[in-house]
TORVEX-755339 format. One record per residue (C-alpha): z, y, x; residue in three letters; residue number from 1; chain. Coordinates in steps of 0.001 Angstrom, whole numbers, plus 500000, padded with zeros to 6 digits. Each point is the difference from the previous one (the first is absolute). Layout:
REM residues N
SITE       Z       Y       X  residu  num  chaine
SITE       Z       Y       X     Ala  NUM       A
...
//
This chain:
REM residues 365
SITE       Z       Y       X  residu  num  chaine
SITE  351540  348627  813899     Unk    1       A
SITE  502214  502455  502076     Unk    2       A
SITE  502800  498403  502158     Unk    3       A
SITE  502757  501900  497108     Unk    4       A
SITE  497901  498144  497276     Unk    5       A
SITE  500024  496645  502111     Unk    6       A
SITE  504006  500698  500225     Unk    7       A
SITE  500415  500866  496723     Unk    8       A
SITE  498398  497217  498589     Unk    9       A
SITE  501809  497519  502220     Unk   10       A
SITE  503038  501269  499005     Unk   11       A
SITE  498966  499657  496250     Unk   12       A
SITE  499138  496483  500230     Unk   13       A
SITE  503539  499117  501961     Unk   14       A
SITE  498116  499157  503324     Unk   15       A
SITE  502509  500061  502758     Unk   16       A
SITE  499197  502172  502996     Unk   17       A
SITE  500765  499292  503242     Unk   18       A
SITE  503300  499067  501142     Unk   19       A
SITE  500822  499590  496176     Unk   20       A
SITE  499660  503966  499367     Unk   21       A
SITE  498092  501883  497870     Unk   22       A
SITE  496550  500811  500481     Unk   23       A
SITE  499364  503835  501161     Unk   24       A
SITE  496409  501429  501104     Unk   25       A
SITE  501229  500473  503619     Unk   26       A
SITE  500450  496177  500302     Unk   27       A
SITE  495873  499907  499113     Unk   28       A
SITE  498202  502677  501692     Unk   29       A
SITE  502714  500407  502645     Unk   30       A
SITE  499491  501920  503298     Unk   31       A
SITE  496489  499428  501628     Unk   32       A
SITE  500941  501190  503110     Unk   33       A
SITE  503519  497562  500341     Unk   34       A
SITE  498111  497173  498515     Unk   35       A
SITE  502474  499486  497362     Unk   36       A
SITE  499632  499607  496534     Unk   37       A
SITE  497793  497136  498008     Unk   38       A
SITE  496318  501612  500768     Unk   39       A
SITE  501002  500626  503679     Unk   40       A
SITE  501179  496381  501083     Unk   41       A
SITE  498190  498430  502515     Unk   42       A
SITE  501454  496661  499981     Unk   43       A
SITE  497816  499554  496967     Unk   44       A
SITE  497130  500229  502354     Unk   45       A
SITE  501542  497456  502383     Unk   46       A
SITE  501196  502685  502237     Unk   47       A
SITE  503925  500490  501450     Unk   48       A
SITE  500202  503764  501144     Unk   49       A
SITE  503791  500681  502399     Unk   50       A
SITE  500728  503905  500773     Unk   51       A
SITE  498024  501747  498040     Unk   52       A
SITE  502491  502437  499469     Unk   53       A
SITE  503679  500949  502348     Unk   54       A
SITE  503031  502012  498903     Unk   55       A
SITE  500954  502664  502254     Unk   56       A
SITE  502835  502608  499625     Unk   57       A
SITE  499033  503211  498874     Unk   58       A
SITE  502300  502391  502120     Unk   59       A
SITE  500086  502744  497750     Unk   60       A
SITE  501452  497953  497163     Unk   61       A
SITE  501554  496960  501517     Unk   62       A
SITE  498080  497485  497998     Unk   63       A
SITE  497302  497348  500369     Unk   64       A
SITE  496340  500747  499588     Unk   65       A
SITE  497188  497736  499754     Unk   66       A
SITE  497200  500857  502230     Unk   67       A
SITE  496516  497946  499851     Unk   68       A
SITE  499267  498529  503158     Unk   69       A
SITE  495951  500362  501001     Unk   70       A
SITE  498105  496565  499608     Unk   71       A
SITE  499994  498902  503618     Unk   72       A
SITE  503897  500147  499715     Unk   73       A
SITE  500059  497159  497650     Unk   74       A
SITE  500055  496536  500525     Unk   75       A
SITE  497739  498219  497665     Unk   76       A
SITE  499222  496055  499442     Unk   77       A
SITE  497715  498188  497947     Unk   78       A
SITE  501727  497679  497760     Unk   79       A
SITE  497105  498150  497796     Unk   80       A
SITE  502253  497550  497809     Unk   81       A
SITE  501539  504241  498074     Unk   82       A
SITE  496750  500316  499102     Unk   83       A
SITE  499660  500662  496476     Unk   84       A
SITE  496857  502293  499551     Unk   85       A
SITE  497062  500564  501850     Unk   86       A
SITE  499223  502694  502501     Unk   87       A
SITE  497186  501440  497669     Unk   88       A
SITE  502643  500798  497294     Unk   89       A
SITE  502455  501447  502117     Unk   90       A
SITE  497521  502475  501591     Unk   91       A
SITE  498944  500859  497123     Unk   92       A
SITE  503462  501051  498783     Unk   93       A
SITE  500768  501969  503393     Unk   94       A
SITE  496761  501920  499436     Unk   95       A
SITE  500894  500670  496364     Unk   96       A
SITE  503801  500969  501354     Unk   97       A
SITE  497798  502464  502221     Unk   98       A
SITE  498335  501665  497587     Unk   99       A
SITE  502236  500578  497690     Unk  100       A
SITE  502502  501564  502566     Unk  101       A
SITE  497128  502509  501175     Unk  102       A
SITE  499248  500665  496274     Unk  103       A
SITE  503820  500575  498718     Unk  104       A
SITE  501800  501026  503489     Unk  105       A
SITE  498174  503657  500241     Unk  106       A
SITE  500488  502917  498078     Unk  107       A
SITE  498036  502458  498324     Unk  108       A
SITE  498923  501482  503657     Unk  109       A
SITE  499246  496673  501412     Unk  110       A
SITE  503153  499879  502245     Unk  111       A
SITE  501903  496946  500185     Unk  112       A
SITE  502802  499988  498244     Unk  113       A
SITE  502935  498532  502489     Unk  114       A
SITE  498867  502601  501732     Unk  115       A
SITE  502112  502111  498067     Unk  116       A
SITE  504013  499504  498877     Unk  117       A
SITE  500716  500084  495987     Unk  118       A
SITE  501755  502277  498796     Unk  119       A
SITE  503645  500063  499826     Unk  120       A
SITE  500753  500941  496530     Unk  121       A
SITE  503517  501311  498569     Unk  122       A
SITE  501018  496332  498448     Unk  123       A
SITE  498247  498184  502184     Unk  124       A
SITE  501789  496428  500402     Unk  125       A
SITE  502675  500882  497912     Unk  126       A
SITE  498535  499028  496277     Unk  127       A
SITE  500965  496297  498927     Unk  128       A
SITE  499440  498032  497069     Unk  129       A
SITE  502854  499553  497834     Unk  130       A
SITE  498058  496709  498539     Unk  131       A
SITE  499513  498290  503195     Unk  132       A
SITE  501360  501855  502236     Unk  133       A
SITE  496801  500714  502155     Unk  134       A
SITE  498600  503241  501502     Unk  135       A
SITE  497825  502319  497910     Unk  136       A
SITE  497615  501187  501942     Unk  137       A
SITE  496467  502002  499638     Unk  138       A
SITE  497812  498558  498251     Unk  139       A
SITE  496774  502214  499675     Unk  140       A
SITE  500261  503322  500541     Unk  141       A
SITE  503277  501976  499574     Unk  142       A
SITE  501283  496769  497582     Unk  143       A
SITE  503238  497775  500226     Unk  144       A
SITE  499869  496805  499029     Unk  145       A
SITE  501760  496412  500499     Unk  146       A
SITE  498799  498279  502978     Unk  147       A
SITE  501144  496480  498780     Unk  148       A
SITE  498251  500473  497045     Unk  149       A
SITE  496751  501454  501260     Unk  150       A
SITE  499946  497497  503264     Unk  151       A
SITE  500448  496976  498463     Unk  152       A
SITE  501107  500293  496309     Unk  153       A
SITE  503322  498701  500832     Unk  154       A
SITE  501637  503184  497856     Unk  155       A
SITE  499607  500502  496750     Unk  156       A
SITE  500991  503593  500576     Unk  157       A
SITE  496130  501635  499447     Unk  158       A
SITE  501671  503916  499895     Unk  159       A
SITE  498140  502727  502380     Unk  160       A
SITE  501286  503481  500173     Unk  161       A
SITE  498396  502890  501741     Unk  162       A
SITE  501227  501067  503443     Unk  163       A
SITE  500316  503604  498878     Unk  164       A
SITE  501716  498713  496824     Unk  165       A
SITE  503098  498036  501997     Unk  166       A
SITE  500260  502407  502476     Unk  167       A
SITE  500626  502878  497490     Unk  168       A
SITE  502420  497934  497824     Unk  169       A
SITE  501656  499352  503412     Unk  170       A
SITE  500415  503126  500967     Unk  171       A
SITE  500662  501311  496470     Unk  172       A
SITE  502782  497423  499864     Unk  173       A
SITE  501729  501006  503663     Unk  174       A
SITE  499919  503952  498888     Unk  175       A
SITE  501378  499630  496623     Unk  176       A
SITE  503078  497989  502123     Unk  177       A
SITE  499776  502393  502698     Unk  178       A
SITE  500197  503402  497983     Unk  179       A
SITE  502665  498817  497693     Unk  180       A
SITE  502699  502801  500717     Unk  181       A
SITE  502993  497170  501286     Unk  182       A
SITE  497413  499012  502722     Unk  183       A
SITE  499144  504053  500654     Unk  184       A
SITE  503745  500432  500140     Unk  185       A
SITE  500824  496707  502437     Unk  186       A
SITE  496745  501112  502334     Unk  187       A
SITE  501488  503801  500149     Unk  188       A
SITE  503610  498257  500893     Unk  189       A
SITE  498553  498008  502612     Unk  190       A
SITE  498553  502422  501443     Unk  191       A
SITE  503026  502237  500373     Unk  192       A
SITE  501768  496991  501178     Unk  193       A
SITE  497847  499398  502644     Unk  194       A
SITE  499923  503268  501185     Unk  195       A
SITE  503530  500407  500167     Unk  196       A
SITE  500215  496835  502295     Unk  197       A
SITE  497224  501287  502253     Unk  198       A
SITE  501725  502691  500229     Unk  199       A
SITE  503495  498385  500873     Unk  200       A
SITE  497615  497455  503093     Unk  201       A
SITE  499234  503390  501186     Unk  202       A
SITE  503275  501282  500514     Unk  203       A
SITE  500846  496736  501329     Unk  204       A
SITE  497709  499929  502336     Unk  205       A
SITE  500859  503633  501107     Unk  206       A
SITE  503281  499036  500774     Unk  207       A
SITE  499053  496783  502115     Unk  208       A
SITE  497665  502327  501499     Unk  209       A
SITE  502805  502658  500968     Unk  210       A
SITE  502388  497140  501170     Unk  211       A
SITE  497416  498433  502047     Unk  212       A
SITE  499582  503542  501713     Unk  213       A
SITE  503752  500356  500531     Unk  214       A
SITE  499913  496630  501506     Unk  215       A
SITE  497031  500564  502598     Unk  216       A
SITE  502464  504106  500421     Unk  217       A
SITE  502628  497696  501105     Unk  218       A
SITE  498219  497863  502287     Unk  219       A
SITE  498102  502483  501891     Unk  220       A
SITE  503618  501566  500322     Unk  221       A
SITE  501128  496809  502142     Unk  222       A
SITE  496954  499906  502173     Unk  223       A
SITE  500535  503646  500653     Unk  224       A
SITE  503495  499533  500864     Unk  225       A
SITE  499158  497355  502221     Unk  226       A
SITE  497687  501581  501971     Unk  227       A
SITE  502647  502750  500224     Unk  228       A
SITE  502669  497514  501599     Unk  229       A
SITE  497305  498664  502672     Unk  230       A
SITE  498690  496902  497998     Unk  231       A
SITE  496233  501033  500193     Unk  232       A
SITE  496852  497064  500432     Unk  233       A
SITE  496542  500134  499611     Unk  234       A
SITE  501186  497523  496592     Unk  235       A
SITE  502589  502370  498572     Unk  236       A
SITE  497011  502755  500195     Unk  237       A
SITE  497406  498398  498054     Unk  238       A
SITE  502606  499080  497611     Unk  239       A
SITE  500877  503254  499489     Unk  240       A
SITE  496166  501106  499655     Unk  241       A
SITE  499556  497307  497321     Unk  242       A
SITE  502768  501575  498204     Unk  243       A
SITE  499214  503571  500084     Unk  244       A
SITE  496538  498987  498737     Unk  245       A
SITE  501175  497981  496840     Unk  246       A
SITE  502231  502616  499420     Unk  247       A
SITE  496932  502397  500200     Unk  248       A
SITE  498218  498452  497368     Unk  249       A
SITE  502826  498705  497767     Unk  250       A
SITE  500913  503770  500139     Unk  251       A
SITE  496531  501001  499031     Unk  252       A
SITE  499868  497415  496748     Unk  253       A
SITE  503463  501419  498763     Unk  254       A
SITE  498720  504457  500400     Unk  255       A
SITE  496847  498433  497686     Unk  256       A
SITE  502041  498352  497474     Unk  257       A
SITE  502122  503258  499805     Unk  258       A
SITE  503927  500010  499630     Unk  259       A
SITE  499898  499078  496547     Unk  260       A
SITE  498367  497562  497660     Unk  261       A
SITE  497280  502253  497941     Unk  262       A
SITE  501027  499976  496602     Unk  263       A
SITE  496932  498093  497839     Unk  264       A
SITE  500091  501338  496279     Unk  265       A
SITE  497687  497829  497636     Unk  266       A
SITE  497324  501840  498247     Unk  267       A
SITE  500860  501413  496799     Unk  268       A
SITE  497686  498731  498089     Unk  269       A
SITE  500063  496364  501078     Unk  270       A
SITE  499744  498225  496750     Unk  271       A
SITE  496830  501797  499533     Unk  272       A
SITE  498493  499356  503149     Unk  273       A
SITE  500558  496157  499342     Unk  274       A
SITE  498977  500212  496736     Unk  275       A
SITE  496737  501779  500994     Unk  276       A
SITE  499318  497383  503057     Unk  277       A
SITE  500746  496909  497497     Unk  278       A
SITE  497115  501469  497172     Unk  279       A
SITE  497473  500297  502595     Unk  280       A
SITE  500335  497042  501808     Unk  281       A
SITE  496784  499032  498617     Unk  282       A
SITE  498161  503062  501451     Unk  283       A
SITE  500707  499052  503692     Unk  284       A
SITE  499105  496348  499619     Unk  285       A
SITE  496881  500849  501916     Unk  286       A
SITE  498206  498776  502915     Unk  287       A
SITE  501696  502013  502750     Unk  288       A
SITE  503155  498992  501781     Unk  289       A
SITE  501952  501622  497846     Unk  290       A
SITE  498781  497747  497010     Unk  291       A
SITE  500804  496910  502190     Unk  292       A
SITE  503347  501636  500578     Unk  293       A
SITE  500621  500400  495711     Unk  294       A
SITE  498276  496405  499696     Unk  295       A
SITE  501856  498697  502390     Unk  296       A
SITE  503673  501221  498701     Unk  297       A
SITE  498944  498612  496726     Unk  298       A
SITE  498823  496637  500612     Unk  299       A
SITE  503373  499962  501660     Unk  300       A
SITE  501639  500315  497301     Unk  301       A
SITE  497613  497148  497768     Unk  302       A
SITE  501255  496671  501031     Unk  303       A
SITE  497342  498850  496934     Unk  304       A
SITE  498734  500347  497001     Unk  305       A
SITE  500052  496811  497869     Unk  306       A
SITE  496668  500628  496974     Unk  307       A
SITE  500565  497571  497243     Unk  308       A
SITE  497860  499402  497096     Unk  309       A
SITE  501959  502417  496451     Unk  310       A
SITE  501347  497790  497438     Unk  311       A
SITE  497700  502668  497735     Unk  312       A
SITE  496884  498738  501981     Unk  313       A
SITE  499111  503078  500818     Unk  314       A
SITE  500123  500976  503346     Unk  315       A
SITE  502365  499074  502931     Unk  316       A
SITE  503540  500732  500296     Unk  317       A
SITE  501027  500835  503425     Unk  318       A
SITE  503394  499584  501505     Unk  319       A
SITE  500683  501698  503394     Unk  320       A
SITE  502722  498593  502210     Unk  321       A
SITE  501222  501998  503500     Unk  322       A
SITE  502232  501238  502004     Unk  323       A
SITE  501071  502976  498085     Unk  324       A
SITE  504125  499833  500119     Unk  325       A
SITE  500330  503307  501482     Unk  326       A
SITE  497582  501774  497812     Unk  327       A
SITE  500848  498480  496871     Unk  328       A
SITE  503992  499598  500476     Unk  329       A
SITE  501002  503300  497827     Unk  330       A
SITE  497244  499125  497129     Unk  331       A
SITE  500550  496196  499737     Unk  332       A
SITE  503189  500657  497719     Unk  333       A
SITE  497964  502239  497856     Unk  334       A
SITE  498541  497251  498349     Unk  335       A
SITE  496563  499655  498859     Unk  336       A
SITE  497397  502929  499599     Unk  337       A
SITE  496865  499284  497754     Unk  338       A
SITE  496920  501893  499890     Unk  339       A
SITE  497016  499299  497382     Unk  340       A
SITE  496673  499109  501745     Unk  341       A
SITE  497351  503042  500506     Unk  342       A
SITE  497726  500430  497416     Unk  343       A
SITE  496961  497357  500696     Unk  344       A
SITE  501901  498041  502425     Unk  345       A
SITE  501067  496510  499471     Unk  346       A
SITE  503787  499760  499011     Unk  347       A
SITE  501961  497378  502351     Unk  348       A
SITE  502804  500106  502187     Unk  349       A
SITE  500979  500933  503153     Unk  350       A
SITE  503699  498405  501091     Unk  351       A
SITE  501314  502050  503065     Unk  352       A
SITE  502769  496844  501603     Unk  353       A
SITE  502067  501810  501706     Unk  354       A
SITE  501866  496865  501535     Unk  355       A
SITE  502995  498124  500340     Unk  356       A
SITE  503196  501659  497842     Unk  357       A
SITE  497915  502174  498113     Unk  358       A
SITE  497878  499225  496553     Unk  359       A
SITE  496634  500788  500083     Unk  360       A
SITE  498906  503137  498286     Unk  361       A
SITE  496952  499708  497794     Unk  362       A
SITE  497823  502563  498189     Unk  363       A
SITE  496363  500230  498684     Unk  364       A
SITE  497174  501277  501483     Unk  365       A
//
């Protein structure tokens, strides 16, 4: 039996795990290399193992990460009285831990596969159960499914759905919200808003600029008098070349910026360009930077996506919760939208939650 159908099975019969938990496959087969887990436990072979592992700070991120430390680095003792198996059985399980990592760690190439990161996908981490309120994660290729259900049959929850199929009622869900014509209206307004307030910290900053310069006028004025009246040191003159030189380049900055702010006129045709961007968001979910960019700036939006068994039974019905206030603000009065399913497609669906003070808008997909 597999470690999951060990876990399962435990579970089943009501057999408390450890610290009074339930029972998941990771708890079995554990990590071979950090000795933990049920299969990896040397006190069962009346041994006591200290540092086989340290935490160090990863700089980049901030947080701890658990490094192996080499053999020699660990401080092992013999403790005969732990000993529950023999030292036949337990090499005979490391060997068969060995040989099934070297048969299921490599990919079609041969190359090991840590070697290489997963890939990120667009919902990646996001996609919970609404049952138990566990991750769905890949199960298989390109397949969502429960992970309390599948790891240790804690979930009754059994739905799987399609990567491509969630991501496409995703992203069908945040353009129907995101071409409705308030939100085309409230983006155009924003835009013009913003604009006219860059516009206004421009000519703010012109004038400071063009006080400032008056300022450092009237200063070089007093040093120049004084050395006029017989006040001149070797101080007072590299004051007054520090001056002449800020002036110089503060000067400069104020001929590029021009005497007046440049008027900005939005294009025309605005609501079309955002229209046209928001239908082909799909086409630039690519590979390059500029798909990690458009993944990115969506995920950002997705806070997650809760996938709940229908009432129907067919299919999941997916709720997506985020941080969409400022999109959603002009359609959330609107009240709900509904859209039939495709034709072939599984009807469920798919609640955009908008947050607190507004009611969520629902509509089929």
């Amino acid at each position: 039996m597999s470690p999951r159908a060990i876990a399962r099975l435990l579970n089943d019969e009501n057999v408390p795990g450890p610290r009074g938990r339930r029972w998941v496959d990771t708890t079995i087969r554990g990590q071979v290399a950090r000795g933990t887990g049920i299969l990896n436990n040397a006190n069962y072979a009346g041994v006591l193992e200290w540092e086989r592992c340290e935490f160090v700070k990863d700089p980049g991120t901030g947080k701890r990460v658990a490094r192996i430390n080499p053999q020699e680095k660990r401080e092992i003792v013999e403790v005969p009285e732990l000993r529950i198996i023999d030292d036949v059985l337990w090499n005979r399980v490391k060997a068969r831990q060995e040989a099934v990592a070297t048969e299921i760690g490599r990919d079609e190439q041969g190359n090991a596969l840590n070697r290489v990161h997963r890939r990120r996908f667009l919902l990646s981490g996001v996609l919970v159960c609404g049952v138990c309120g566990g991750r769905y994660t890949i199960m298989g290729k390109d397949r969502y499914g429960c992970a309390g259900h599948r790891n240790s049959g804690t979930c009754p929850n059994d739905g799987t759905i399609s990567r491509q199929t969630i991501e496409n009622r995703v992203l069908a869900g945040l353009k129907e919200r995101l071409l409705g014509a308030d939100v085309v209206a409230a983006f155009v307004e924003e835009m013009a808003v913003a604009q006219r307030q860059e516009q206004t910290e421009a000519r703010n900053r012109r004038g400071d600029q063009k006080r400032a310069l008056a300022s450092m006028d009237r200063k070089i004025a007093s040093i120049l008098e004084a050395v006029e009246n017989g006040m001149y040191s070797p101080s007072l003159k590299e004051r007054l070349s520090a001056l002449e030189a800020e002036r110089a380049t503060l000067a400069a900055e104020i001929g590029a910026l021009g005497t007046e702010a440049p008027e900005m006129l939005l294009p025309a045709n605005l609501p079309e360009l955002y229209r046209r961007n928001i239908a082909e968001l799909e086409s630039v979910l690519g590979d390059g930077d500029e798909g990690m960019a458009a993944m990115e700036m969506i995920r950002s939006m997705v806070d997650r996506v809760v996938l709940s068994p229908c009432p129907s039974g067919a299919g999941l019905e997916a709720q997506l919760h985020g941080d969409l206030l400022a999109i959603l603000e002009a359609c959330a009065e609107a009240g709900p939208k509904r859209q039939q399913p495709a034709s072939g497609e599984t009807g469920c669906q798919l609640s955009v939650v908008a947050g607190a003070g507004f009611e969520p808008a629902t509509f089929r997909l």
